[in-house]
C-alpha positions as CSV (number, residue, x, y, z in Angstrom):
1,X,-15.6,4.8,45.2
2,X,-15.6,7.5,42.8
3,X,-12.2,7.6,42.2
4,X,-12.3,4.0,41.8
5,X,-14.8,4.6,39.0
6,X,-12.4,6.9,37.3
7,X,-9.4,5.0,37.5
8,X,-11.8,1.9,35.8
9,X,-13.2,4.2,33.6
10,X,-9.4,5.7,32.5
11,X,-8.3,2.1,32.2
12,X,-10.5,1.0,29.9
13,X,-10.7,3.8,27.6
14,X,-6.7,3.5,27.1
15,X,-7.2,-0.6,26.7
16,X,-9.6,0.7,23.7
17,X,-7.6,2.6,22.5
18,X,-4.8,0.9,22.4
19,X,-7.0,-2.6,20.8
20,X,-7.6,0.0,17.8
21,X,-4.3,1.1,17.4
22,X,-3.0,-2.9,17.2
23,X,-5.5,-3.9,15.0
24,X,-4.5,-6.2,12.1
25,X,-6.5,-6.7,9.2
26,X,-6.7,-10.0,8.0
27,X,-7.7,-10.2,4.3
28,X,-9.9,-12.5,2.1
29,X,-8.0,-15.0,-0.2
30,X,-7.4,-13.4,-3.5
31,X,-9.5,-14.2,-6.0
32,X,-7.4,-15.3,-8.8
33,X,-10.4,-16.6,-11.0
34,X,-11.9,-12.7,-11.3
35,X,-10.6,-9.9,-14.3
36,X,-10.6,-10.1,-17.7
37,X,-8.1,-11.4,-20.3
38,X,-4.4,-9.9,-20.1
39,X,-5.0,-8.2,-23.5
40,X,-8.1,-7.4,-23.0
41,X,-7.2,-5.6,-19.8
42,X,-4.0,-4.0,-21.7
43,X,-6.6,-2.9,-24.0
44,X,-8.4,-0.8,-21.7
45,X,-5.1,0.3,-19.1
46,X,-5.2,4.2,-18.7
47,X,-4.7,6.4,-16.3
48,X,-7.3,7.9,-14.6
49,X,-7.8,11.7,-13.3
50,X,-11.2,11.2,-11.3
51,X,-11.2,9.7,-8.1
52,X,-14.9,8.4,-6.3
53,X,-14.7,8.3,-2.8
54,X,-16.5,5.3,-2.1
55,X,-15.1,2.7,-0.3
56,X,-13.3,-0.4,-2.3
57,X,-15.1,-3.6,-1.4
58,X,-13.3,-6.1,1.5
59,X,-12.3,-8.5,-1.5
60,X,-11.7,-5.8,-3.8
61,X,-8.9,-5.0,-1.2
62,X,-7.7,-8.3,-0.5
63,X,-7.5,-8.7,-4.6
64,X,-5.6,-5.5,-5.2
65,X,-3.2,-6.0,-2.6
66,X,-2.1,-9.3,-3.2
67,X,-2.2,-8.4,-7.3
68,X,0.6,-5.6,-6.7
69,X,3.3,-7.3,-4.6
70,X,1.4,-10.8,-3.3
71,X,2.9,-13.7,-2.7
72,X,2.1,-16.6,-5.7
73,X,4.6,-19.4,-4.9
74,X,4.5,-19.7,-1.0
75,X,7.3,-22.8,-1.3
76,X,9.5,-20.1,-2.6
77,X,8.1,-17.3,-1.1
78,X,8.5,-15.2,-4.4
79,X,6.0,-12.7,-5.4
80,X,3.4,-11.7,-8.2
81,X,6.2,-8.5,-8.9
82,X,9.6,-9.4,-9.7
83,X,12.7,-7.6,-7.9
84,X,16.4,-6.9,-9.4
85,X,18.2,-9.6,-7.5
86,X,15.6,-10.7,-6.2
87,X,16.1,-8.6,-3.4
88,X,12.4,-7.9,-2.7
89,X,13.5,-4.2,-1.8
90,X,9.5,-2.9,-2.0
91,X,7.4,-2.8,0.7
92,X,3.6,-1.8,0.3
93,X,1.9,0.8,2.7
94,X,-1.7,1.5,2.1
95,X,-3.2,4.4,2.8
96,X,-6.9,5.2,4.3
97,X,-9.6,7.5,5.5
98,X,-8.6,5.0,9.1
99,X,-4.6,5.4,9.0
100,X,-1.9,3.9,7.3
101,X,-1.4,0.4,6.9
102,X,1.9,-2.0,6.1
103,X,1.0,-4.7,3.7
104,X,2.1,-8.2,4.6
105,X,2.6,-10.1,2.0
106,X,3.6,-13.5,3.5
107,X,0.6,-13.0,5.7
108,X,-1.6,-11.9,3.2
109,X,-3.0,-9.1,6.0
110,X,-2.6,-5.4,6.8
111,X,-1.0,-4.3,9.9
112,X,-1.4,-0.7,11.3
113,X,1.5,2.4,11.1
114,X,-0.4,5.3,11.8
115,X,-4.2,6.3,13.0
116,X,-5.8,8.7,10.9
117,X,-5.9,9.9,7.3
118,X,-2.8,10.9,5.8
119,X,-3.8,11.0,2.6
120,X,-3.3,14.2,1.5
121,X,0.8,13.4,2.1
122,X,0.6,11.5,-0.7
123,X,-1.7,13.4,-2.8
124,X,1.0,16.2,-2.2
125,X,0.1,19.3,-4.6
126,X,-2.9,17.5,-6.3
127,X,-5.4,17.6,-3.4
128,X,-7.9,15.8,-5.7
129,X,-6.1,12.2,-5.3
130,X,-6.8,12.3,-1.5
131,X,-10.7,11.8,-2.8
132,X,-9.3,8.3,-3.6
133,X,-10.5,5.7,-0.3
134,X,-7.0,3.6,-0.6
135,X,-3.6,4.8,-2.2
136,X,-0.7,2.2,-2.9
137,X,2.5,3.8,-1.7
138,X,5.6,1.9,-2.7
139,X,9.3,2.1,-0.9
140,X,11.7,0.7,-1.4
141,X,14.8,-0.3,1.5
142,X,17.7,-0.4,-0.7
143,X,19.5,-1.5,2.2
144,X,18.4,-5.1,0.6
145,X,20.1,-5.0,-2.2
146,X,23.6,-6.0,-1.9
147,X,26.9,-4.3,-3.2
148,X,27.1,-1.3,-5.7
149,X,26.6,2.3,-4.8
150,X,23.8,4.1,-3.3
151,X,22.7,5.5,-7.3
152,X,23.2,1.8,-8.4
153,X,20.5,0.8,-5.7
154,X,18.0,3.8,-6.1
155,X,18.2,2.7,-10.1
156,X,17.3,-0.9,-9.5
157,X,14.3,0.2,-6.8
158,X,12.9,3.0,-9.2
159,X,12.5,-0.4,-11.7
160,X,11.0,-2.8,-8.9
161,X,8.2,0.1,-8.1
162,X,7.3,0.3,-11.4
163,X,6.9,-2.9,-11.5
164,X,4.8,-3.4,-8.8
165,X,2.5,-0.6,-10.2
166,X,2.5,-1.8,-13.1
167,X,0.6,-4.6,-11.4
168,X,-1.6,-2.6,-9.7
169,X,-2.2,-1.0,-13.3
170,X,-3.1,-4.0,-15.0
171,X,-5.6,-5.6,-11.8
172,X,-7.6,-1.9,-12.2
173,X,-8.3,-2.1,-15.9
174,X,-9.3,-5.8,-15.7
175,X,-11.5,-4.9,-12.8
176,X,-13.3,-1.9,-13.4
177,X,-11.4,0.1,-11.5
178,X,-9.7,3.4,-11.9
179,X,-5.6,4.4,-11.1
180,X,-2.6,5.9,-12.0
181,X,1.3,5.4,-11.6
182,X,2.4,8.8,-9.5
183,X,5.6,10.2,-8.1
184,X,4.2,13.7,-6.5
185,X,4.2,12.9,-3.1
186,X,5.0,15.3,0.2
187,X,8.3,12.8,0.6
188,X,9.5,14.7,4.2
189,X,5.9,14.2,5.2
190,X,5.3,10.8,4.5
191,X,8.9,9.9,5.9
192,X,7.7,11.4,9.3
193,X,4.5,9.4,9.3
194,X,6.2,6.0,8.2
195,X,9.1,7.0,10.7
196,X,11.3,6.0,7.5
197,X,15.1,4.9,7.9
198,X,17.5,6.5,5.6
199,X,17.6,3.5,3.7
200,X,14.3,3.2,3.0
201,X,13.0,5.4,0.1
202,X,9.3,6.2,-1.2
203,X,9.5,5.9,-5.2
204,X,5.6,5.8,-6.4
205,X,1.9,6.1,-5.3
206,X,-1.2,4.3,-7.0
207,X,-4.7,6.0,-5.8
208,X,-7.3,3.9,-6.3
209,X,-11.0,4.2,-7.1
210,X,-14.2,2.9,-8.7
């Protein structure tokens, strides 16, 4: 009977466990009646170098996310950044206090990579940005992009990040809420904890704050 008890007990523990490791996040609908005026917003872009550690808001998520790389026209399935040849190269991985998640953008929800706070990967050298409750880490697979050499691809990727933060830029300052672009970033690191292909290549980070 006892062992019996174990065995339930061991059971149950690992179906927990693994329930929290498959957990998706589904997010809110954007809300794209919130910010101020685009040159307004411009007006007020900077880049920050203070981070608060307070946790964004559920919507303030959902809103950021879908900002940087979201999809706007579902019957073309084209996005709020635009990508050299439209080959959508950039994927979005969002990083927590909870673990590291993969944004999906057709979804419009956050699926898990990795338990735990990584954080500090992508804060590399300047330990201060892991203060920051979500960082926006941008890679691209430049597998998508087709012909041309390897520096062609990593040329036309370094433009489609910036892109992307750029949007992520622009949602903070007509929000209230503080970021910066950034390439420092423990690459060999975060390649470990993504479990990266050679094709896929991280370019920028956006930490951000109220």
């Amino acid at each position: 009977m006892k062992r019996l008890m174990i065995i339930c007990c061991c059971t149950l523990m690992a179906a927990a466990s693994m329930a929290q490791e498959t957990a998706i996040i589904k997010l809110n609908p954007p809300d794209k009646e919130r910010g101020l005026p685009v040159m307004k917003a411009l007006s007020l872009r900077e880049s920050a170098s203070a981070w608060d550690a307070t946790s964004l808001s559920f919507q303030d998520l959902s809103d950021l996310l879908w900002a940087a790389i979201g999809i706007n026209r579902p019957d073309e399935g084209k996005r709020t950044a635009p990508s050299a040849r439209n080959a959508q190269d950039i994927d979005l991985y969002v990083f927590m206090k909870e673990g590291v998640y993969f944004y999906d953008a057709k979804e419009h929800l956050l699926t898990p990579v990795a338990d735990g706070d990584y954080r500090n990967a992508v804060a590399g050298r300047q330990e201060e940005v892991a203060v920051a409750p979500v960082i926006c880490l941008m890679v691209s697979d430049i597998s998508r992009f087709s012909g041309g050499e390897d520096s062609l691809k990593l040329s036309l990727a370094a433009m489609d990040a910036g892109t992307v933060s750029q949007n992520i830029n622009i949602f903070c300052a007509g929000t209230g809420l503080a970021t910066r672009t950034r390439a420092i970033m423990d690459q060999q690191k975060i390649r470990e904890i993504l479990k990266l292909k050679d094709t896929q290549h991280p370019m920028l980070n956006n930490p951000v704050s109220y």
